[in-house]
C-alpha positions, 0 to 999 in steps of 0.5 A: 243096712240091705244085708239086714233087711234081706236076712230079715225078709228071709227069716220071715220066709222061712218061718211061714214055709215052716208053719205051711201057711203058704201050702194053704194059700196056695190051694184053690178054694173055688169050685169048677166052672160049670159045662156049657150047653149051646142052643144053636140056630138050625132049621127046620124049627130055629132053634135046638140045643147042639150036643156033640155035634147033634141037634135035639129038642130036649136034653137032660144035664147034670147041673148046674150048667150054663146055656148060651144063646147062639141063635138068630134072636132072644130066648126066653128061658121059663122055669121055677115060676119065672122067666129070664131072657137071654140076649143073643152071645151072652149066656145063663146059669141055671140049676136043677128044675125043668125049664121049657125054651122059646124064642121071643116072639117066635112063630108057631112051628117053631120049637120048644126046647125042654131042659131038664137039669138034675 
């Protein structure tokens, strides 16, 4: 009884190889992930966006693109006519627009970051 069934799940192997249904299963469907772009906790001013090992107040990204938050405290993301919050360690996904940065309850001379996504 072994010997048929093993024919049997051999036939059906090889009927699928032949037809190329296991070549498009076996294809990824999904898109990449999308880069991440840190903002990072350095004075003087808190918080600034780190780009290869730089520190800047504003940046310019192809998008979408995913902010992470390694600050001291929450930011507050503001941008096409609302506002989302990031917890300290966890991250957003944003897409195209222009988004202005702040951390919540921030003091005055504290920066303001600048986000453009294209």
């Amino acid at each position: 009884m072994k010997p048929i069934a093993l024919s049997f799940v051999a036939a059906v192997a090889l009927a699928v190889a032949a037809t190329g249904v296991g070549q498009a299963l076996a294809t990824p469907s999904h898109a990449p992930a999308p880069k991440t772009l840190r903002i990072a906790m350095h004075d003087p001013g808190c918080h600034w966006f780190a780009v290869s090992g730089k520190f800047a107040k504003t940046a310019s990204v192809a998008g979408p693109i995913r902010v992470a938050n390694f600050d001291e405290a929450a930011l507050k993301v503001t941008g096409h006519g609302r506002v989302q919050r990031i917890p300290v360690g966890k991250s957003i996904l944003v897409t195209r627009g222009t988004y202005v940065i702040t951390m919540v309850g921030q003091a005055p001379d504290d920066n303001h970051l600048k986000l453009t996504v294209r």
